[in-house]
C-alpha positions in Angstrom: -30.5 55.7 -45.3 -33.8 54.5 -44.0 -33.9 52.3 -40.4 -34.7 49.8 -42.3 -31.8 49.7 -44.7 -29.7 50.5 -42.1 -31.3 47.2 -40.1 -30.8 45.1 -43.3 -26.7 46.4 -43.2 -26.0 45.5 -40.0 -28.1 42.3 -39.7 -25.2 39.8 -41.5 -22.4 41.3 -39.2 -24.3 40.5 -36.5 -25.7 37.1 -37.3 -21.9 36.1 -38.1 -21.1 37.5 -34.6 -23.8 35.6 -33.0 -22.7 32.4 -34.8 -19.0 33.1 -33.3 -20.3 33.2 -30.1 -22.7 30.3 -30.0 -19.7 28.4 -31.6 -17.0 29.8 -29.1 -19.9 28.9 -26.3 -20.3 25.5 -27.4 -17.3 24.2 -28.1 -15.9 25.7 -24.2 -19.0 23.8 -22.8 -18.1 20.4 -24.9 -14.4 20.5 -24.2 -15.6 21.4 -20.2 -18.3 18.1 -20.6 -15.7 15.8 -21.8 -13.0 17.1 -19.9 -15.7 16.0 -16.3 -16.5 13.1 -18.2 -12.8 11.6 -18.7 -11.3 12.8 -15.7 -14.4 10.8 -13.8 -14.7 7.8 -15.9 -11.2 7.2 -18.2 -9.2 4.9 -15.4 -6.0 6.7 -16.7 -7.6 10.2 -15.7 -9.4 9.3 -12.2 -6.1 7.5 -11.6 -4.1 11.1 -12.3 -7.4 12.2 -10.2 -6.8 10.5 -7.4 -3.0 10.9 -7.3 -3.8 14.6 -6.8 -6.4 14.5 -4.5 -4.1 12.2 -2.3 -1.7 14.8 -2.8 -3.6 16.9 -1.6 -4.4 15.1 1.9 -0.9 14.4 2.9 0.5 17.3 1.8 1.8 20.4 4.6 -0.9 22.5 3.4 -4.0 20.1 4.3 -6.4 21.1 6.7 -5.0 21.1 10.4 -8.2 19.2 13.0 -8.4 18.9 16.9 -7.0 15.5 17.9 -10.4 13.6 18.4 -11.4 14.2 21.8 -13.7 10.7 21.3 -11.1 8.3 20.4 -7.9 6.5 21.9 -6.0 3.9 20.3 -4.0 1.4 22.4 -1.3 -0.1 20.2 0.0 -3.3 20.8 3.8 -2.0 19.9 7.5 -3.6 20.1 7.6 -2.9 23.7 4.2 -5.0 24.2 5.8 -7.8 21.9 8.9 -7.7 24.0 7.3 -9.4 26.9 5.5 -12.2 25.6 7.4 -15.3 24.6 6.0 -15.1 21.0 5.2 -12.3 18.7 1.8 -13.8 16.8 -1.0 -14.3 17.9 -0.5 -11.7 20.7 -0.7 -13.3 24.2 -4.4 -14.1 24.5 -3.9 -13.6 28.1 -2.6 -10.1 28.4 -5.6 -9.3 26.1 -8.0 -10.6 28.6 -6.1 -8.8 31.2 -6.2 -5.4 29.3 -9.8 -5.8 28.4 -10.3 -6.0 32.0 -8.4 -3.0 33.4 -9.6 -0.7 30.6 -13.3 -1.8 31.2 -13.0 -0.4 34.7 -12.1 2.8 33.8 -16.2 2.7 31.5 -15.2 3.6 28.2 -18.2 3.9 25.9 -17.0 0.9 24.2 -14.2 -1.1 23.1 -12.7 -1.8 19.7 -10.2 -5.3 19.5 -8.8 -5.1 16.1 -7.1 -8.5 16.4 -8.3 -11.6 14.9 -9.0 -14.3 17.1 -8.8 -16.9 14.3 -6.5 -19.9 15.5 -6.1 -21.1 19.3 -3.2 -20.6 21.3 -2.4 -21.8 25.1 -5.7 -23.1 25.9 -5.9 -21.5 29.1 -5.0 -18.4 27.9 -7.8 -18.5 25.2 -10.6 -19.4 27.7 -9.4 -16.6 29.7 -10.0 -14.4 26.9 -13.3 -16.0 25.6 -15.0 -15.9 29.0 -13.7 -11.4 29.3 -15.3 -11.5 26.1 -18.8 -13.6 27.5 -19.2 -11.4 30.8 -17.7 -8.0 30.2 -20.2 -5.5 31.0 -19.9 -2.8 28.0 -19.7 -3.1 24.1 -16.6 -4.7 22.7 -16.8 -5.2 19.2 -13.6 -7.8 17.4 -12.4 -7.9 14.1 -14.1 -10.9 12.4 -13.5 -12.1 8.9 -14.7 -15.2 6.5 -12.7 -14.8 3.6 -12.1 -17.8 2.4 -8.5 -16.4 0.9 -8.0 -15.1 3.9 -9.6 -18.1 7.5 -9.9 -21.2 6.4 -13.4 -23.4 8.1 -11.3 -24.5 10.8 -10.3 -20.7 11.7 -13.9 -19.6 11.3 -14.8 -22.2 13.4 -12.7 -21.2 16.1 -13.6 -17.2 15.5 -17.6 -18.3 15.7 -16.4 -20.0 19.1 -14.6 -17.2 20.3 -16.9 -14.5 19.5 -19.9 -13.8 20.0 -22.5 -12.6 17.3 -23.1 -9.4 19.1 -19.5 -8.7 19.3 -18.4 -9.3 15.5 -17.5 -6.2 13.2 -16.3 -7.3 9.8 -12.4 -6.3 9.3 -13.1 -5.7 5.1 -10.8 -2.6 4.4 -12.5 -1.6 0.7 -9.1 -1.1 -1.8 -8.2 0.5 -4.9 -6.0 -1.3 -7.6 -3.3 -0.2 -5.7 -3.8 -1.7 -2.6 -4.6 1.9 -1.3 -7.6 2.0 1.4 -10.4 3.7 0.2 -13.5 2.6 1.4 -16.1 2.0 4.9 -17.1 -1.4 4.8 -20.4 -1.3 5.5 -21.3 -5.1 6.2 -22.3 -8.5 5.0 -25.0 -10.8 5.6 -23.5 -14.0 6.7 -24.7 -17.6 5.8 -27.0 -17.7 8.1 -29.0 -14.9 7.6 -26.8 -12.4 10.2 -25.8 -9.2 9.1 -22.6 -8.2 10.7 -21.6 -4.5 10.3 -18.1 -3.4 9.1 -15.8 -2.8 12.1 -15.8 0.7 12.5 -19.6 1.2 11.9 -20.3 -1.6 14.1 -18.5 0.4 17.3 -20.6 3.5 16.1 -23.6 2.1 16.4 -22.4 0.7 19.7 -22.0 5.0 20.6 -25.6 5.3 19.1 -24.4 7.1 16.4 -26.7 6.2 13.4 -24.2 5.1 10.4 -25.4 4.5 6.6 -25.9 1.0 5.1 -23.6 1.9 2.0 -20.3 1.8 0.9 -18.3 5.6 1.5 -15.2 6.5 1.1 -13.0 7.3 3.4 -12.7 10.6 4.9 -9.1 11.4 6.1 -8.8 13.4 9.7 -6.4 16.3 9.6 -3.1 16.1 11.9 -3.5 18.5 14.5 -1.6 21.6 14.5 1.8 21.7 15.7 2.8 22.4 19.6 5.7 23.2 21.1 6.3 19.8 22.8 5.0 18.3 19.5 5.7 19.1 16.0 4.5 16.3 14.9 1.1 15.5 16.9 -0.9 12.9 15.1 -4.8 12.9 15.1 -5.7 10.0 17.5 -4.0 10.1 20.9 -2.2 6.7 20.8 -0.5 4.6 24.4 1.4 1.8 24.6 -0.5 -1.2 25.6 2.0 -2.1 27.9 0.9 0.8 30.1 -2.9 1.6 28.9 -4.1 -0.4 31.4 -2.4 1.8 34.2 -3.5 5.1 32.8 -5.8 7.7 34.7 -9.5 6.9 34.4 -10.2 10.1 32.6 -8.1 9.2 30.0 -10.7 6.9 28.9 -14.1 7.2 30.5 -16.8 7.8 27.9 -14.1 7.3 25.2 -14.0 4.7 22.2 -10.8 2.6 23.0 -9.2 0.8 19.9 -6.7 -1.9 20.6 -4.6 -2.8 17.7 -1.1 -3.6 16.6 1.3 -0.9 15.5 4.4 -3.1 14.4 6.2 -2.3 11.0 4.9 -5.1 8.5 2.3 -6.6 10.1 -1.4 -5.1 9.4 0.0 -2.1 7.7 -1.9 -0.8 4.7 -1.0 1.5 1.6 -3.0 4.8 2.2 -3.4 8.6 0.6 -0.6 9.9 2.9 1.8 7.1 0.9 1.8 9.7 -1.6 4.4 11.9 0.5 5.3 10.3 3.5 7.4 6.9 3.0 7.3 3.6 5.3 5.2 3.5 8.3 3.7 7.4 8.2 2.3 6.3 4.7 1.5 2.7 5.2 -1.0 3.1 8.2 -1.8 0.0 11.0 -5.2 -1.5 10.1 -6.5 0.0 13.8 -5.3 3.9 13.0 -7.3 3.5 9.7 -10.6 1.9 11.5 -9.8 5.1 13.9 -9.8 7.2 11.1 -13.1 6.2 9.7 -14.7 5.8 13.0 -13.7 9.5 13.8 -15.9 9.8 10.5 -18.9 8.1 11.3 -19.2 9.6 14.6 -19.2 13.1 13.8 -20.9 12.7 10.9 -17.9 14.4 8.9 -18.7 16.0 5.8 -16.2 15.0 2.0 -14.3 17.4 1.4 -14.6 16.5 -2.2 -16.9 19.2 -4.2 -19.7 18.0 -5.5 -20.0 17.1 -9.7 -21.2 20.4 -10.3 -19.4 22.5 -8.8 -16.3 20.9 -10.4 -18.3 21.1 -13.9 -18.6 25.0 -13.0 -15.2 25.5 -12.6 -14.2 23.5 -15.5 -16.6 25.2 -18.0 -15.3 29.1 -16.5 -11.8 27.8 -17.4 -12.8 26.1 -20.8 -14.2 30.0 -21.8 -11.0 31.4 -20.3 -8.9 28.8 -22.7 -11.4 29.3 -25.6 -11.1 33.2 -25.2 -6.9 32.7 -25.0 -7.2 30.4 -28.1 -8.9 33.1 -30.3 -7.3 35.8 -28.7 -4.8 38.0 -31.6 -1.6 37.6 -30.3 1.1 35.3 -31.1 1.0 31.9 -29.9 3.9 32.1 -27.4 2.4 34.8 -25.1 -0.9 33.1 -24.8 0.7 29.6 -24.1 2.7 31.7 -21.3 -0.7 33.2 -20.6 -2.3 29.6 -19.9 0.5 28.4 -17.9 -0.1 31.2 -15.8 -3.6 30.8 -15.4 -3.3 26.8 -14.4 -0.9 27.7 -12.0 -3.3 30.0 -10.5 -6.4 27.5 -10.7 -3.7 24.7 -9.2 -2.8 27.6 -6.6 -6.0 28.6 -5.5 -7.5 25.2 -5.3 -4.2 24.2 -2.8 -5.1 27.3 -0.6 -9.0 26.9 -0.8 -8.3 23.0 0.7 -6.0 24.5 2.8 -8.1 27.4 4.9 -11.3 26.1 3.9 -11.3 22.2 3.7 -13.0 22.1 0.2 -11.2 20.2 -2.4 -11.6 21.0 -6.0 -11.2 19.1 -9.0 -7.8 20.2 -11.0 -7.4 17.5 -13.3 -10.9 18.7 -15.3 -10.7 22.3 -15.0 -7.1 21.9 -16.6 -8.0 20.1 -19.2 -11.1 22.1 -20.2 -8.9 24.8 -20.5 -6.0 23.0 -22.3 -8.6 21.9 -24.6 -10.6 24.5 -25.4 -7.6 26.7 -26.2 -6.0 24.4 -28.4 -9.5 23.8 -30.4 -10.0 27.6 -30.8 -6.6 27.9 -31.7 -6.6 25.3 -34.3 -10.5 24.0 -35.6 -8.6 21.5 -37.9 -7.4 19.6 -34.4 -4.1 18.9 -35.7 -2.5 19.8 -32.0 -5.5 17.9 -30.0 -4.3 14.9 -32.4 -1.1 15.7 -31.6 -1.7 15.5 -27.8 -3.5 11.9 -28.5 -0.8 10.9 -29.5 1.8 11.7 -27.3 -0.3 10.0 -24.5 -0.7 7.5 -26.0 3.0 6.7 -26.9 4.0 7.7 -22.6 1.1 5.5 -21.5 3.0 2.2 -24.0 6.6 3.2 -22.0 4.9 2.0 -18.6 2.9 -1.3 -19.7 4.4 -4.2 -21.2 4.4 -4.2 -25.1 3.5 -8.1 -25.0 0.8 -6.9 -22.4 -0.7 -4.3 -24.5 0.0 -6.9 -27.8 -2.1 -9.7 -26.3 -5.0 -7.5 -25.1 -5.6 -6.0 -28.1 -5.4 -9.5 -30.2 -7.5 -11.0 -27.6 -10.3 -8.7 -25.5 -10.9 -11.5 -23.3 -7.4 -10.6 -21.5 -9.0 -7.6 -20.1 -11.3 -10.2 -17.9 -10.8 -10.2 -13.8 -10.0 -14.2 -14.4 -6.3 -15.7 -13.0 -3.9 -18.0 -13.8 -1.7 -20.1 -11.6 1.5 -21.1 -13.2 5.4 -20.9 -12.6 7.1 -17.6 -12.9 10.5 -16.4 -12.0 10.7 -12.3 -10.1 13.4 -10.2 -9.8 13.5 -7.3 -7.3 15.7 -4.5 -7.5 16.3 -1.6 -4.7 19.3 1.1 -4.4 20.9 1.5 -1.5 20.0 4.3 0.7 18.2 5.8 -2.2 15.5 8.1 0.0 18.7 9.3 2.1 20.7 10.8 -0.9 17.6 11.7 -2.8 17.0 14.1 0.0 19.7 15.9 -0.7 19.3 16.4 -4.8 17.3 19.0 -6.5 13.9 17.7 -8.1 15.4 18.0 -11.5 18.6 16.1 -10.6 16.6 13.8 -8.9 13.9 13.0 -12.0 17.0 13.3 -14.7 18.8 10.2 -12.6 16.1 7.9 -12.0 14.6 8.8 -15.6 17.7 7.5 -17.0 18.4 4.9 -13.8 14.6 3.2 -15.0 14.7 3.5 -18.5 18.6 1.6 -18.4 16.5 -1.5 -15.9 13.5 -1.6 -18.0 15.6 -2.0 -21.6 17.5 -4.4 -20.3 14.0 -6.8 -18.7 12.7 -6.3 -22.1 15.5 -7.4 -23.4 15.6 -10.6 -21.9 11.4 -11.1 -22.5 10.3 -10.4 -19.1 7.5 -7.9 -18.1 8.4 -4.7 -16.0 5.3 -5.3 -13.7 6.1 -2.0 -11.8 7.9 0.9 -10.3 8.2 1.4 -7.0 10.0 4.9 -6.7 13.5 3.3 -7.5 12.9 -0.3 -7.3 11.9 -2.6 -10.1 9.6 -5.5 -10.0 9.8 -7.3 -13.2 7.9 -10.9 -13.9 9.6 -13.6 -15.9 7.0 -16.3 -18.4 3.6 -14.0 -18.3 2.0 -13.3 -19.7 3.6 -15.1 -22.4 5.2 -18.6 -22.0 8.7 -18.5 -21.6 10.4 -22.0 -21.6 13.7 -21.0 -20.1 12.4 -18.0 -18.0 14.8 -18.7 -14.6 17.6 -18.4 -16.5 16.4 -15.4 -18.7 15.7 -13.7 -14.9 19.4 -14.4 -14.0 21.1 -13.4 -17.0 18.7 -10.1 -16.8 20.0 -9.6 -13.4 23.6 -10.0 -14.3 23.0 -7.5 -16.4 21.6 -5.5 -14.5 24.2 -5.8 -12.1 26.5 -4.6 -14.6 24.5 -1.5 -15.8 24.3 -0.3 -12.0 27.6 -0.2 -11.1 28.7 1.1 -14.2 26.1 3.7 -13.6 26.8 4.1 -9.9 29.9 5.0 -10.7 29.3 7.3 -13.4 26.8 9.3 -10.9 29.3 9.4 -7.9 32.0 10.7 -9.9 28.6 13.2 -10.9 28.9 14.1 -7.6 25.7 11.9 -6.5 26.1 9.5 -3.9 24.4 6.6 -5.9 24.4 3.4 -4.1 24.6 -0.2 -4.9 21.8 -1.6 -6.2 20.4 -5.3 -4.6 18.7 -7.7 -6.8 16.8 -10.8 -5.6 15.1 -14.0 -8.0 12.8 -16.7 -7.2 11.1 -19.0 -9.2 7.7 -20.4 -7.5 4.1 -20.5 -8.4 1.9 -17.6 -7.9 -1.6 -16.1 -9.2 -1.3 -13.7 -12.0 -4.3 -12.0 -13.7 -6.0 -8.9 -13.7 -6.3 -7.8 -9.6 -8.7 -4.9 -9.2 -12.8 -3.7 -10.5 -13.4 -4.0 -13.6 -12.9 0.0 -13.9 -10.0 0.1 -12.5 -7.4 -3.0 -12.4 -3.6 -3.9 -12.8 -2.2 -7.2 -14.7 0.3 -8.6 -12.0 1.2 -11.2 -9.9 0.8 -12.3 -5.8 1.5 -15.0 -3.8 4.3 -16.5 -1.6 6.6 -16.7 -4.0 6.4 -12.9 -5.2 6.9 -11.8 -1.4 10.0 -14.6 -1.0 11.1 -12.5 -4.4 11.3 -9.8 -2.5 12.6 -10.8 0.6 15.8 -12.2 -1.4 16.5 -8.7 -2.5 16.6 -7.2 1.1 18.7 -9.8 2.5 21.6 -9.0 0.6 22.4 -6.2 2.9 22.8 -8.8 5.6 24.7 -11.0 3.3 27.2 -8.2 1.9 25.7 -9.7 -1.5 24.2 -7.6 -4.2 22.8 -10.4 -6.1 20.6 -13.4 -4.8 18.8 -16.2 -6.2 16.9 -19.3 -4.6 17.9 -22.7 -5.1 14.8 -23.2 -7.1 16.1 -20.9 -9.6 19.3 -21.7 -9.3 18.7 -25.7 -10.9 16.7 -24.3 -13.5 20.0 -22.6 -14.9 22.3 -24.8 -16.1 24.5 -22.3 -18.2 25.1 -20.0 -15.2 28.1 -19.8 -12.7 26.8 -19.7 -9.2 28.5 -20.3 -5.4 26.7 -21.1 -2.7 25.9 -18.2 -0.2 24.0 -19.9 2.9 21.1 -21.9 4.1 18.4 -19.3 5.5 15.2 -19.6 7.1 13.0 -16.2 6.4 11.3 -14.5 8.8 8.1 -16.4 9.5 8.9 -19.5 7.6 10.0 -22.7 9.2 11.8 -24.1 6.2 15.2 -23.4 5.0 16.1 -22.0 1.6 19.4 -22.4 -0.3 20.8 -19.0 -1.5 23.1 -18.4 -4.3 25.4 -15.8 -5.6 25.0 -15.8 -9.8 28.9 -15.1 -11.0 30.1 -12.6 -14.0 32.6 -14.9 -15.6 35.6 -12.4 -14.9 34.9 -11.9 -11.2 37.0 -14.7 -9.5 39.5 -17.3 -11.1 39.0 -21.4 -11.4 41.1 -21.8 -8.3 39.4 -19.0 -5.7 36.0 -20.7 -6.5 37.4 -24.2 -5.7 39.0 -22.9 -2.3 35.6 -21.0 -1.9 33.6 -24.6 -2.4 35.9 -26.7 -0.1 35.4 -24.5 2.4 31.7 -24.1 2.4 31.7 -27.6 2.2 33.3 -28.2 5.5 31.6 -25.3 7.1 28.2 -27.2 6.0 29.8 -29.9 7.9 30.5 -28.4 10.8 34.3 -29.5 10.5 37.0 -27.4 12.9 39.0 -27.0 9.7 36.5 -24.7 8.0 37.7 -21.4 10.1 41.3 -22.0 8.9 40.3 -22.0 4.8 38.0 -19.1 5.0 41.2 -17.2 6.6 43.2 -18.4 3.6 40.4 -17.1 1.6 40.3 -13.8 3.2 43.9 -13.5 2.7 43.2 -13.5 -1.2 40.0 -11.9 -1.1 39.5 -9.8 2.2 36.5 -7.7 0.5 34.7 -10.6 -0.6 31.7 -10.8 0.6 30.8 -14.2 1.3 33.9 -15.0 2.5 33.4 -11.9 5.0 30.0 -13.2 6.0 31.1 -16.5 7.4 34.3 -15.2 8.7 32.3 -13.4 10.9 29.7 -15.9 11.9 32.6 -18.3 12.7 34.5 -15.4 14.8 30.8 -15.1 16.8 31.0 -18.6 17.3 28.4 -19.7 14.7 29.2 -22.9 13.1 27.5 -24.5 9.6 26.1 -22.6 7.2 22.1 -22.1 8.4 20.8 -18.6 8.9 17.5 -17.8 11.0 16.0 -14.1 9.6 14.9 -12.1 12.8 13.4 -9.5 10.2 12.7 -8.9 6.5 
């Protein structure tokens, strides 16, 4: 055969061949473009992102830095509190004082991450505003106009107290879940002032250049472990009742930031909330503006790799899942084969953070693969569909049906506008549920509060109400939104009776199990709050906030102090005809100065006709402060000595206590 022929043979096999690959090739680099584009602009898929990257930060095997050597917080702690006669504002005094003494020792400037927003003694606030006039080195205060936040006669008095030169914006950038994110960069004021964000403000102060943008935040490392410290944390933090009696050196040339470090008060929701629960995860506002001052002064690098590198790796594992999606063997072994190679990429992009400080994107490069092998394994699409699907159907399970019903009936729900209106919130929390989840297995653990969830959420739909969300094991659910709901107190109570039902038969089920489950608590309010879509318009959540939604939630926790596992306000408690209730006590919150009337809804079996009479006389009298109330709560206990109520006030009369008012020291 001539070279010719022979070229005119072979010439079809090959163009097919060439054809295969330039289809195999494309469709890996499509499935790797979409897979970058989705996980970095599809709000479910950044969100996943972001969960991971988080992860990743607070995680044992981030990165390990030096403790900054620039920086030293002085917190303003329970022992400070301890000495003043009142907790808030701090003692404008001992500020002035403490501003003073750490002056002297020449720090390179000084951070006050307090807001100076209402007077105090007046004394005691010129003392302050003059330290503030005629110290000799940088100090820089937390200022803020929000109007949500200072109202004109608090700016006013924060204008008077501070002086331009010494304002740094307190703005802590967030995501839709209340998570810091962002350096707050600065705002140019009404009249024509730019004041700089907080941190960057004290920067510039060290004559560190800082950009004029908006970046995110870049985490410091914990330091690594010692032998006097396992635990070291990455800004060396005093007391502020002793700072000001510290060694010199301990300061000199140094950035001091004074802030408070008290549980509940200027705490925010950061990456490290991922794995570390209360306080470790929820950081003080002055630890976080140490954090991203530790940033702007060393000019630190993201860790995050840049778009293309992250398109690189997900294109190499988009060929790897097209080659596994073509390859001839049976499906099962190449499905094994992919897990194996995800766990790999999710492996080696743990250990490349880890010894390297470079974060990869997983989420992408997983998908690219994922997608690419199921496209080569089946051009039709029926398992991509398939995949759709199934999201799709998970994703309805965690958002309101009526949510999802009246956005897609009416677009205009997806807008960032609010409503005010009445709405009744339940609360639910288990009992010591981080203790005995420490001791479960993960599967255990995600089998029980699967089922544990799915049981609380059937039962809020069931009554109309709106699971609003999940937090670990408690529920938050939202009663007349975002539909109306005439009667939506009592739906809310009868929910949590219910509910109250379901958890203890289900608490029992699992201790028998061999899980100790514990009770669950359940508070209701009715009040008016905001509800709406909070967040950008990229990424956002439809829920509810205001002062009603945190006395919601403060009902639930103070059944622990009332031996109660169900409590509801007075105001929701007249807007149910049709329920049994008995009054529990008169309490004033923590930080309110009003008194609320507390209630205890009844199952109809739980006490006879006569107990609850008995019960009613003798709250009566114990409202009124008659000698004879002591006497019929004793009778009571005789009948009942694990009730609850009649527990509480036997042991408030024993202490001496007399009528039925309450004052919460905490929440």
């Amino acid at each position: 055969m001539s070279d010719a022929a022979t070229s005119r043979a072979v010439s079809p096999g090959r163009g097919k061949r060439i054809a295969a690959a330039a289809r195999f090739i494309g469709l890996a680099a499509l499935t790797a473009v979409l897979a970058t584009l989705a996980t970095n602009n599809l709000s479910f898929m950044s969100r996943i992102n972001q969960f991971i990257q988080d992860w990743q930060i607070a995680s044992v095997f981030a990165p390990r830095e030096e403790q900054d050597p620039d920086i030293i917080i002085v917190a303003i702690d329970e022992d400070t509190l301890r000495g003043f006669a009142y907790r808030s504002p701090v003692d404008r005094k001992f500020v002035s004082d403490l501003l003073q003494r750490l002056a002297a020792h020449q720090p390179k400037a000084i951070g006050l991450d307090l807001l100076l927003d209402q007077p105090t003694e007046p004394d005691k606030d010129t003392a302050l505003k003059e330290t503030l006039r005629t110290i000799r080195l940088p100090v820089i205060v937390s200022y803020i106009v929000s109007g949500a936040t200072v109202t004109p006669e608090q700016k006013a008095f924060e204008d008077a107290m501070i002086a331009p030169h010494q304002r740094g914006m307190a703005d802590l950038p967030t995501d839709q879940f209340d998570t810091a994110r962002g350096v707050f960069p600065g705002r140019r004021m009404d009249d024509g002032r730019y004041v700089m964000g907080f941190a960057r403000a004290l920067a510039e102060a060290a004559s560190v250049k800082t950009p004029d943008v908006q970046v995110p935040i870049i985490w410091r490392g914990r330091p690594p472990p010692t032998p006097t410290d396992l635990n070291p944390k990455p800004f060396r933090q005093i007391s502020a009742t002793v700072a000001g009696f510290m060694p010199a050196a301990w300061f000199q040339d140094k950035i001091v930031l004074i802030g408070s470090d008290v549980t509940l008060v200027d705490r925010h929701r950061t990456p490290f909330s991922v794995t570390l629960a209360g306080d470790e995860g929820q950081l003080p506002g002055v630890v976080i503006q140490a954090h991203i001052l530790s940033q702007l002064l060393h000019q630190k690098p993201s860790p995050v790799a840049g778009w293309g590198t992250d398109f690189a790796i997900a294109l190499l594992l988009a060929l790897a899942g097209a080659a596994l999606g073509v390859a001839n063997a049976a499906l099962l072994p190449r499905i094994l084969g992919g897990i194996g190679v995800i766990v790999l990429l999710w492996l080696g992009g743990v250990a490349l953070f880890h010894y390297q400080g470079v974060m990869i994107g997983l989420i992408a490069p997983t998908l690219s693969f994922i997608g690419a092998f199921t496209v080569l394994d089946s051009l039709g699409g029926r398992d991509a569909r398939r995949q759709r699907e199934f999201i799709q159907g998970a994703f309805s399970r965690y958002v309101s049906p009526k949510v999802v019903e009246q956005m897609v009936q009416d677009p205009s729900r997806m807008s960032l506008e609010s409503e005010r209106r009445e709405m009744t919130y339940l609360f639910s929390d288990i009992q010591n549920f981080t203790t005995m989840s420490e001791r479960m297995d993960s599967k255990s653990l995600a089998q029980l509060v699967n089922a544990y969830l799915d049981g609380m959420t059937s039962i809020v739909l069931k009554h109309d109400g709106m699971v609003d969300k999940f937090i670990g094991d408690a529920v938050f659910a939202i009663f007349n939104a975002p539909v109306d709901l005439p009667d939506h107190a009592q739906k809310a109570v009868m929910c949590m009776l219910e509910m109250d039902r379901f958890t203890e038969s289900f608490r029992v089920e699992q201790n028998q199990a061999g899980f100790a489950l514990g009770v669950t608590r359940i508070g209701v309010h009715t009040g008016m709050s905001v509800i709406g879509n909070f967040g950008s318009r990229a990424r956002f959540t439809y829920t509810a906030q205001g002062d009603a939604v945190n006395t919601a939630a403060r009902l639930e926790g103070i059944n622990k102090y009332l031996g109660t596992r169900l409590c509801v306000s007075g105001a929701t408690r007249d807007l149910c005809p049709d329920v049994l209730f008995r009054p529990v006590a008169s309490v004033v919150l923590k930080g309110k100065t009003e008194a609320l009337e507390l209630w205890e809804p009844l199952h109809g079996d739980t006490y006879s006709p006569d107990f609850l009479r008995d019960y009613g006389v003798a709250y009566q009298r114990l409202k009124e402060r008659q000698p004879d109330a002591a006497g019929l709560f004793a009778a009571l206990h005789g009948q009942a000595p694990d009730d609850p109520c009649v527990s509480l006030h036997m042991r408030r009369l024993a202490e001496g206590e007399t009528g039925v008012e309450m004052v919460m020291t905490e929440k």
